[in-house]
DSSP file (Angstrom, degrees, kcal/mol; ACC not computed):
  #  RESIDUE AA STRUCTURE BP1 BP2  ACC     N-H-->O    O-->H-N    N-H-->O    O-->H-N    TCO  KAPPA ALPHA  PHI   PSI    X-CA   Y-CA   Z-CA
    1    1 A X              0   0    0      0, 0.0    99,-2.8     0, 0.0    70,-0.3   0.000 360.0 360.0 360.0 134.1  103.1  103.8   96.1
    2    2 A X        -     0   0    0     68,-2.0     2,-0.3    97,-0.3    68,-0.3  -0.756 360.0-175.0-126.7 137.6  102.2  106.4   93.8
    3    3 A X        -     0   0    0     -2,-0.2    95,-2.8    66,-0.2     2,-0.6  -0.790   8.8-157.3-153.7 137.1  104.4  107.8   90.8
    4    4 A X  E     -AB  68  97A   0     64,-2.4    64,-1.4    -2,-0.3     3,-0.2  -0.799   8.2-162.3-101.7 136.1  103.6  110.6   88.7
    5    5 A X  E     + B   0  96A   0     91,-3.9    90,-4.4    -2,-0.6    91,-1.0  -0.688  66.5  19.9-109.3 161.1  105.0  111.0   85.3
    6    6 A X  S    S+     0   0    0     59,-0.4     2,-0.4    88,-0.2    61,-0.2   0.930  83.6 173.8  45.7  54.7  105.2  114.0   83.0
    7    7 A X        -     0   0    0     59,-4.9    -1,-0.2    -3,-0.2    87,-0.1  -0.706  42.7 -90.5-105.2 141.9  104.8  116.3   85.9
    8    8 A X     >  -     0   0    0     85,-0.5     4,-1.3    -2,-0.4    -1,-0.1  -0.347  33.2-143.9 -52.6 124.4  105.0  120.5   85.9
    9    9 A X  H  > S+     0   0    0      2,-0.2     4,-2.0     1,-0.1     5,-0.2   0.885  98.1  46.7 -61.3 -76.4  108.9  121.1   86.7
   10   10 A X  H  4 S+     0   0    0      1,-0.2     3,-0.1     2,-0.2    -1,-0.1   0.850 106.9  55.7 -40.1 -31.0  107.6  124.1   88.7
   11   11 A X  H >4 S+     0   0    0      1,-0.2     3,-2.9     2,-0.1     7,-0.2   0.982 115.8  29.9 -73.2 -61.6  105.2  122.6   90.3
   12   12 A X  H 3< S+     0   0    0     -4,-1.3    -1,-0.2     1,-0.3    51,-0.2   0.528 114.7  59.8 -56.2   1.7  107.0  119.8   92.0
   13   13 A X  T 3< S+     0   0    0     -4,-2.0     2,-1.0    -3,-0.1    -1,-0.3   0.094  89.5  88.9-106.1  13.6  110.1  121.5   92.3
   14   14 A X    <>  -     0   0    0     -3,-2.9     4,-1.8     1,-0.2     5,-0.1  -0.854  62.9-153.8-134.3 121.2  108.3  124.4   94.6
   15   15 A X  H  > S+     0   0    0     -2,-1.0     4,-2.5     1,-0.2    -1,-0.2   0.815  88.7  57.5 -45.3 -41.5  108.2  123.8   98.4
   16   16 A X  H >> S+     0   0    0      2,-0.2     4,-1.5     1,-0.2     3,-0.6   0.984 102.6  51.4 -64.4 -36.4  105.5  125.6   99.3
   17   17 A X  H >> S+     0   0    0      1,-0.3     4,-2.4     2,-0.2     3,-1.4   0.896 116.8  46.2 -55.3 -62.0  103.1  123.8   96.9
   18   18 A X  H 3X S+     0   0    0     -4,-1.8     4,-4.2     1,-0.3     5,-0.3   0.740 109.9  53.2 -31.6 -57.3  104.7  120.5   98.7
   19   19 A X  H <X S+     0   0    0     -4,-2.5     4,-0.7    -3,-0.6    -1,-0.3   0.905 113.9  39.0 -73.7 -39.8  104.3  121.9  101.9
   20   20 A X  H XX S+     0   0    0     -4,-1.5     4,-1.8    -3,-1.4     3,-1.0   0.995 116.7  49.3 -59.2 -74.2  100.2  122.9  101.4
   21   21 A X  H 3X S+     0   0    0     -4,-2.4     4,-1.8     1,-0.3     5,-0.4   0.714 105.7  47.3 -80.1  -7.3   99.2  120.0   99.7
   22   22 A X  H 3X S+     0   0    0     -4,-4.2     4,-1.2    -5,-0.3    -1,-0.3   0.913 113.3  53.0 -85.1 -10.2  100.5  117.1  101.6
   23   23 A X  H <X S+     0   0    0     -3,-1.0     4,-2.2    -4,-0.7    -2,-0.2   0.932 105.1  54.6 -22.2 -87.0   99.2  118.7  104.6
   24   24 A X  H  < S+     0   0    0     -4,-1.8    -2,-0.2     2,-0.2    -3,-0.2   0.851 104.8  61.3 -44.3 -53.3   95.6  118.9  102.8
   25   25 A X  H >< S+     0   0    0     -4,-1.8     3,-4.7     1,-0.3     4,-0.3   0.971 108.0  35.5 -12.2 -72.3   95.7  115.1  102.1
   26   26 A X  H >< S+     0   0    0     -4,-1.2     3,-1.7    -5,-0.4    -1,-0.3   0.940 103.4  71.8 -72.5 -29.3   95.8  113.9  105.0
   27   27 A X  T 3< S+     0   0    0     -4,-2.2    -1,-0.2     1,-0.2    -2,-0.2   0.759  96.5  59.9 -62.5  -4.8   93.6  116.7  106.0
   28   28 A X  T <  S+     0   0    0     -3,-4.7    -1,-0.2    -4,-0.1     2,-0.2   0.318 106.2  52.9-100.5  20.2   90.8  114.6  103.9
   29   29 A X  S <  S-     0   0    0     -3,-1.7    51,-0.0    -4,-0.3    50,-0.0  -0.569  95.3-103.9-124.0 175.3   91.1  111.7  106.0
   30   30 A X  S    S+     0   0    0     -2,-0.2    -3,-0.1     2,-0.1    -4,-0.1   0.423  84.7 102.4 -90.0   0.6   91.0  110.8  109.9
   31   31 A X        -     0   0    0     -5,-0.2     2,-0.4    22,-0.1    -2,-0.1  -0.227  65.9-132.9 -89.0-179.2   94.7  110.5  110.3
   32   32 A X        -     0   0    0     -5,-0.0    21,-1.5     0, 0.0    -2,-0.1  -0.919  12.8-125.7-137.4 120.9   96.8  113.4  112.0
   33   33 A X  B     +C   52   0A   0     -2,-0.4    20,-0.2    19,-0.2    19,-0.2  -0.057  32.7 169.3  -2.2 145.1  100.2  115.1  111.0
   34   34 A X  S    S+     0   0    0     17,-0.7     2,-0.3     1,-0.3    -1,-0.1  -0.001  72.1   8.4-108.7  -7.9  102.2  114.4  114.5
   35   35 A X        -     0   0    0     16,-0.7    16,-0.4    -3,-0.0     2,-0.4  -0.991  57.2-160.8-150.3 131.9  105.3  115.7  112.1
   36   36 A X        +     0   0    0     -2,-0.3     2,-0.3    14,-0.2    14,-0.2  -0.991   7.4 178.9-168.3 143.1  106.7  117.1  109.1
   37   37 A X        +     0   0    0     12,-2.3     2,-0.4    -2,-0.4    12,-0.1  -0.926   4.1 178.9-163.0 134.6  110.0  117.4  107.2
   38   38 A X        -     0   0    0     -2,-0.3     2,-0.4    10,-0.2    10,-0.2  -0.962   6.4-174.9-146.4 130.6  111.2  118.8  104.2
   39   39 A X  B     -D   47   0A   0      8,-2.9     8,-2.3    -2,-0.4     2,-0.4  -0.961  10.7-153.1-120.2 146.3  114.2  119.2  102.3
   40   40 A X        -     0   0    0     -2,-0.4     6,-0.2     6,-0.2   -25,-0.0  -0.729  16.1-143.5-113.9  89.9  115.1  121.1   99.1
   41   41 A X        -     0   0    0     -2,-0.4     2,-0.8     1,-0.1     4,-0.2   0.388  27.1 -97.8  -8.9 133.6  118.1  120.0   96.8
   42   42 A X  S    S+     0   0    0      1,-0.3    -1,-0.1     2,-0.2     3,-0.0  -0.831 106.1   8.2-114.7 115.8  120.1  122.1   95.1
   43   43 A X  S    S-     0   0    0     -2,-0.8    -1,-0.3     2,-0.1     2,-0.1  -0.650 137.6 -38.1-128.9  17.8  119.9  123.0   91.9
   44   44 A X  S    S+     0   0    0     17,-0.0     2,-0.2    19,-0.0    -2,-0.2  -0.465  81.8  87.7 145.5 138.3  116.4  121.1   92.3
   45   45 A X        -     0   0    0     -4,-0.2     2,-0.3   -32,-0.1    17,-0.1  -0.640  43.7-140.7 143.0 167.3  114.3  118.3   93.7
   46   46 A X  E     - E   0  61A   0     15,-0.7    15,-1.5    -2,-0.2     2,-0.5  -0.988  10.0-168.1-134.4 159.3  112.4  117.9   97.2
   47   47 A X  E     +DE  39  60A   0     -8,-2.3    -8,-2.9    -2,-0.3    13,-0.2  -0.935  14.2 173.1-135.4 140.9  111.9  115.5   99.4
   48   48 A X  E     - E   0  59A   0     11,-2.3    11,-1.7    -2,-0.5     2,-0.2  -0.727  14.0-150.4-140.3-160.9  109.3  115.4  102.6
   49   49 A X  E     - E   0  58A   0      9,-0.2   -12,-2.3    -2,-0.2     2,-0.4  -0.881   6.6-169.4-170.8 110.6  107.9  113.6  105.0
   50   50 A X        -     0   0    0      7,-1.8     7,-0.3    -2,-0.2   -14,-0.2  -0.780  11.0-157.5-113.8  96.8  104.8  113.3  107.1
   51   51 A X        -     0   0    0     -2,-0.4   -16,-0.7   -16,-0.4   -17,-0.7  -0.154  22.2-162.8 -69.2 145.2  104.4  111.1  110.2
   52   52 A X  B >   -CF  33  55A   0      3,-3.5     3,-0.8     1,-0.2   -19,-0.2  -0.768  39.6-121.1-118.4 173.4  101.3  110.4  110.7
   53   53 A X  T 3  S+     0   0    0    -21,-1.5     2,-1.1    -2,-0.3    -1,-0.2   0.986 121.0  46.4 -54.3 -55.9   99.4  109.2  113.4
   54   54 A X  T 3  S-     0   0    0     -3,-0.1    21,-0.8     2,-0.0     2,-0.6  -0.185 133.9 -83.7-104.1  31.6   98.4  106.0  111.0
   55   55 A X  E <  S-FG  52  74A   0     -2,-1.1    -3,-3.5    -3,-0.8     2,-0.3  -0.747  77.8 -68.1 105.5 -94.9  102.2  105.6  109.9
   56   56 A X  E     - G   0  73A   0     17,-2.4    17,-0.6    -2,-0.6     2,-0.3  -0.959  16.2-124.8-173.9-154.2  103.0  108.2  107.0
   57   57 A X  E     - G   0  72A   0     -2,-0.3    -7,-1.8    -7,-0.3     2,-0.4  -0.817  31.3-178.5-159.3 117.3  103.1  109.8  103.8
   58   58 A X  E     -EG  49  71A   0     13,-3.4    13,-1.0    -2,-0.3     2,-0.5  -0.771  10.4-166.2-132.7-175.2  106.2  110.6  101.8
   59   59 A X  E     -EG  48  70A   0    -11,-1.7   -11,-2.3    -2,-0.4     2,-0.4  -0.955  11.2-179.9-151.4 154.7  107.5  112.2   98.6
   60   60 A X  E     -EG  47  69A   0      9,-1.4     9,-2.9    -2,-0.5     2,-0.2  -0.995  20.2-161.7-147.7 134.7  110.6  112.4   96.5
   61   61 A X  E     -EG  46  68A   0    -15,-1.5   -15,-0.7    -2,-0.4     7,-0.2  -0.899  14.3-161.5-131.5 156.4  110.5  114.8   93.0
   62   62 A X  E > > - G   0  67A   0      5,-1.0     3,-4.4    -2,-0.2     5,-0.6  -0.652  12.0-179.0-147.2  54.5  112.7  114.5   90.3
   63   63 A X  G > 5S+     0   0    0      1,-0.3     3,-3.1     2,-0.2   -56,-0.1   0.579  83.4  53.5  -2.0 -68.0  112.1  118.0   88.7
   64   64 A X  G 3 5S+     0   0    0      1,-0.3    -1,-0.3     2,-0.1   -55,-0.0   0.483 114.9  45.1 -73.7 -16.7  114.7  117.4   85.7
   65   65 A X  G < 5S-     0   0    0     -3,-4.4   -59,-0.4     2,-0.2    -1,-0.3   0.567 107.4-124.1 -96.8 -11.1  112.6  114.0   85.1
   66   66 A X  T < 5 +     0   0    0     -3,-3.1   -59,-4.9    -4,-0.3    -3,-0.2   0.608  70.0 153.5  29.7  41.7  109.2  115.7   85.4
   67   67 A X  E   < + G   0  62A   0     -5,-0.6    -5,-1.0   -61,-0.2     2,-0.3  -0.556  27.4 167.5 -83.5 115.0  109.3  112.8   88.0
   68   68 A X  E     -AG   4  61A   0    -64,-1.4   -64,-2.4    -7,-0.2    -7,-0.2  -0.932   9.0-178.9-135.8 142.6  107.4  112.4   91.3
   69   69 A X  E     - G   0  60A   0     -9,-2.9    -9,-1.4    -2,-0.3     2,-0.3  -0.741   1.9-177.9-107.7 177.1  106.6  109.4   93.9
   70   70 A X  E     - G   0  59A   0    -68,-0.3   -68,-2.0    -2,-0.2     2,-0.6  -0.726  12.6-155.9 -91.2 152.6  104.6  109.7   97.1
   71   71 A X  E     - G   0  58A   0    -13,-1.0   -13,-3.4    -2,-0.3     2,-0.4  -0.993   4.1-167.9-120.6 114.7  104.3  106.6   99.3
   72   72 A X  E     + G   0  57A   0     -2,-0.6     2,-0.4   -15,-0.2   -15,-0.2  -0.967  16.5 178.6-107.5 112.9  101.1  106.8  101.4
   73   73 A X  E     + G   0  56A   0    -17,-0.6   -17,-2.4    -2,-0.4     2,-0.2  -0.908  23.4 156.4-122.2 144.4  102.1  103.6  104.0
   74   74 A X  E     - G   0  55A   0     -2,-0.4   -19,-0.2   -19,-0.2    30,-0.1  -0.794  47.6-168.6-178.2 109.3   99.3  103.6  106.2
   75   75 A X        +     0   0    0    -21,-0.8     2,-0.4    -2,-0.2   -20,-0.1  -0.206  62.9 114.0 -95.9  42.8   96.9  101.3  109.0
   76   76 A X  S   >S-     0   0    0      1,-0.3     5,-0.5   -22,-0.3   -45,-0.1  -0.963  94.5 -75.1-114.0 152.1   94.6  103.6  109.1
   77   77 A X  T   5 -     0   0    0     -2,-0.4     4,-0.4     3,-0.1    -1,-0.3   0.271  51.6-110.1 -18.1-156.2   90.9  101.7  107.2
   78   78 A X  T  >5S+     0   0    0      2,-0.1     4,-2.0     3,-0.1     5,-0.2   0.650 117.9  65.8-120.4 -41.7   91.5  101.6  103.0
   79   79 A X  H  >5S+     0   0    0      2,-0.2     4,-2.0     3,-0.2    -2,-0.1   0.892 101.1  42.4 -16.7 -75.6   88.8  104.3  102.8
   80   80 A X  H >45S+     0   0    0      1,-0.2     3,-5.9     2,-0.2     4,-0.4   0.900 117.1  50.7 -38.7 -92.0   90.9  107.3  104.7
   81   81 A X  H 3><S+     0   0    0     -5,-0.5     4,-1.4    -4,-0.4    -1,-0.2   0.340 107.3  47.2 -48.1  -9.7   93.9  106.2  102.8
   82   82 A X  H 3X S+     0   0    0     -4,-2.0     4,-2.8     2,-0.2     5,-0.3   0.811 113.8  55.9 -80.7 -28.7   92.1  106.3   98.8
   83   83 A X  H <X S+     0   0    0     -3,-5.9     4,-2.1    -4,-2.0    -2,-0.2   0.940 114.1  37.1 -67.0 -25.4   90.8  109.9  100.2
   84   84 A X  H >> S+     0   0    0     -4,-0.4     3,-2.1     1,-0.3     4,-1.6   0.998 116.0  49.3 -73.5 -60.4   94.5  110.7  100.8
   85   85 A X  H 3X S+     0   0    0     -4,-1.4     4,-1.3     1,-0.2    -1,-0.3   0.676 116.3  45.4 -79.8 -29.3   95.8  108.9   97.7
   86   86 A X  H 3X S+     0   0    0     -4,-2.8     4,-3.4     2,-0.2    -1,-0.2   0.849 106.0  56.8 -73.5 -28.2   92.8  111.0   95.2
   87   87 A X  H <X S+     0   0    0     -4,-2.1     4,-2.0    -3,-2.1    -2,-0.2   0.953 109.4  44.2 -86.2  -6.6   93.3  114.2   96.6
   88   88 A X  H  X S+     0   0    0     -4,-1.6     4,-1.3     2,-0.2    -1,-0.2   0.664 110.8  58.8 -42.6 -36.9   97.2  113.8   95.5
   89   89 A X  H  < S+     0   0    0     -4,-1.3     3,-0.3     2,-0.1    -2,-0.1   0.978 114.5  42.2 -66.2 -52.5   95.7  112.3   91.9
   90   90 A X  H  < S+     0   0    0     -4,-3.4    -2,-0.2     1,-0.2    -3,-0.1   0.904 112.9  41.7 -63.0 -73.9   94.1  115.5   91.6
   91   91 A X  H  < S+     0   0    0     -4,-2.0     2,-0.9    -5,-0.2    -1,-0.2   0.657  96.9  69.9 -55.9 -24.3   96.1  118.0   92.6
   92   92 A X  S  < S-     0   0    0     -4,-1.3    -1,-0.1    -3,-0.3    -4,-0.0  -0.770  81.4-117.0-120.2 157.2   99.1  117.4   91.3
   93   93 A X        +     0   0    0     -2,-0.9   -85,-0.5   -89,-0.0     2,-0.4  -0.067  47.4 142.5 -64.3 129.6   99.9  117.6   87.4
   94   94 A X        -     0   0    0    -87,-0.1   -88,-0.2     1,-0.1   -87,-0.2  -0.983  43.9-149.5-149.7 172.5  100.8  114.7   85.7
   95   95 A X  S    S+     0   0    0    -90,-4.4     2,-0.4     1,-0.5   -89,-0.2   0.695  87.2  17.6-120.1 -14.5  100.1  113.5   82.5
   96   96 A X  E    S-B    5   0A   0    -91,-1.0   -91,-3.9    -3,-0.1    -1,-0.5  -0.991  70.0-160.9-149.3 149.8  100.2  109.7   83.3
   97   97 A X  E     -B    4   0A   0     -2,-0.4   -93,-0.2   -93,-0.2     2,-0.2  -0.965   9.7-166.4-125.9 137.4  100.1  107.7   87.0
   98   98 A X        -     0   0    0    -95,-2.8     2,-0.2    -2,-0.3    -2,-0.0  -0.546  11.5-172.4-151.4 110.5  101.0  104.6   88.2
   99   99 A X        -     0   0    0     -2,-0.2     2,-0.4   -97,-0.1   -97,-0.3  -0.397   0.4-171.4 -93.0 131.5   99.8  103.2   91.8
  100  100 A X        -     0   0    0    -99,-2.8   -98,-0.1    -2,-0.2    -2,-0.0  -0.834   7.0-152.1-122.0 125.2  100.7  100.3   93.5
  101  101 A X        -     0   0    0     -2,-0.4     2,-0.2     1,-0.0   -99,-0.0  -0.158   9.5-175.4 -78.4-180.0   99.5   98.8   96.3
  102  102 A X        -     0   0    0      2,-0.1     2,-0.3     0, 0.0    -2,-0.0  -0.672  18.3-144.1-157.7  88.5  101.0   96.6   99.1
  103  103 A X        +     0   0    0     -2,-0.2     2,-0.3     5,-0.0    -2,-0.0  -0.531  38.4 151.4 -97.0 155.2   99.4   95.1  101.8
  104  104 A X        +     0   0    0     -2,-0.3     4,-0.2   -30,-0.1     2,-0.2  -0.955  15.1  58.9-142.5 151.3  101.6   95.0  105.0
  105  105 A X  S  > S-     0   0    0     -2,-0.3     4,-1.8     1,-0.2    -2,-0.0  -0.644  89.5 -57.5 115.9-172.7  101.8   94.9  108.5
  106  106 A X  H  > S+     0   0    0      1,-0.2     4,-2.1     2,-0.2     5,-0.3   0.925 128.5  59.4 -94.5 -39.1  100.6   92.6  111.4
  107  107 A X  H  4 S+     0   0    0      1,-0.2     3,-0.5     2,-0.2    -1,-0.2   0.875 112.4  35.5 -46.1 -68.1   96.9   93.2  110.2
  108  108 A X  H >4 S+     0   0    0     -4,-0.2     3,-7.9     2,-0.2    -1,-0.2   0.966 116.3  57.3 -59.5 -80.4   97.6   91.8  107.0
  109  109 A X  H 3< S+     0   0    0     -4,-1.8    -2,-0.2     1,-0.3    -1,-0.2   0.768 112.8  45.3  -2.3 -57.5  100.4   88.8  108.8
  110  110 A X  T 3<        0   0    0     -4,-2.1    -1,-0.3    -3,-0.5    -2,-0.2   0.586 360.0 360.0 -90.9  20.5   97.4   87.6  111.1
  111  111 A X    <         0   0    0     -3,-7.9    -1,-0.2    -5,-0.3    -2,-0.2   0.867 360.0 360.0 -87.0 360.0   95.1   87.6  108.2
């Protein structure tokens, strides 16, 4: 779980960006899009949604907060999922971040 603070109103408020870069995430990893959904608020916010083969990836912006989360919930190795979770530090602006992890799932259950 991901949440960026002090984030560009424009950026996170603009669909396309949303729509290229979660897309490119996952594209630095082994998992695969099967899916994708995206909504836009009015007068501002988005929210999306990627199923992935390896579970998903989602996001909720809060424009007016300069506010973003992503959740990357994912069984695919720990590897994939920091390449997902870096190219998201990088690209989008924030002026502070703050990650937490979780492990979950049957993997975790039988361990």
């Amino acid at each position: 779980m991901i949440s960026f603070f002090g984030c560009d109103k424009k950026q996170i408020n603009s669909l396309k960006f949303w729509k290229k870069t979660l897309p490119a995430a996952i594209a630095c990893s082994k998992m695969t899009v099967l899916h994708d959904y995206y909504y836009e608020f009015s007068p501002c916010g988005i929210t999306g949604f990627l199923l992935l083969s390896a579970s998903h990836l989602s996001l909720h912006t809060w424009p007016e907060n300069n506010y973003a989360a992503c959740d990357v919930f994912s069984c695919s190795n720990s590897k994939d999922t920091e390449k997902v979770v870096e190219y998201l530090k990088k690209h989008i602006s924030h002026e502070r971040i703050e990650i937490k992890k979780e492990r979950r799932g049957f993997t975790y259950c039988q361990a």
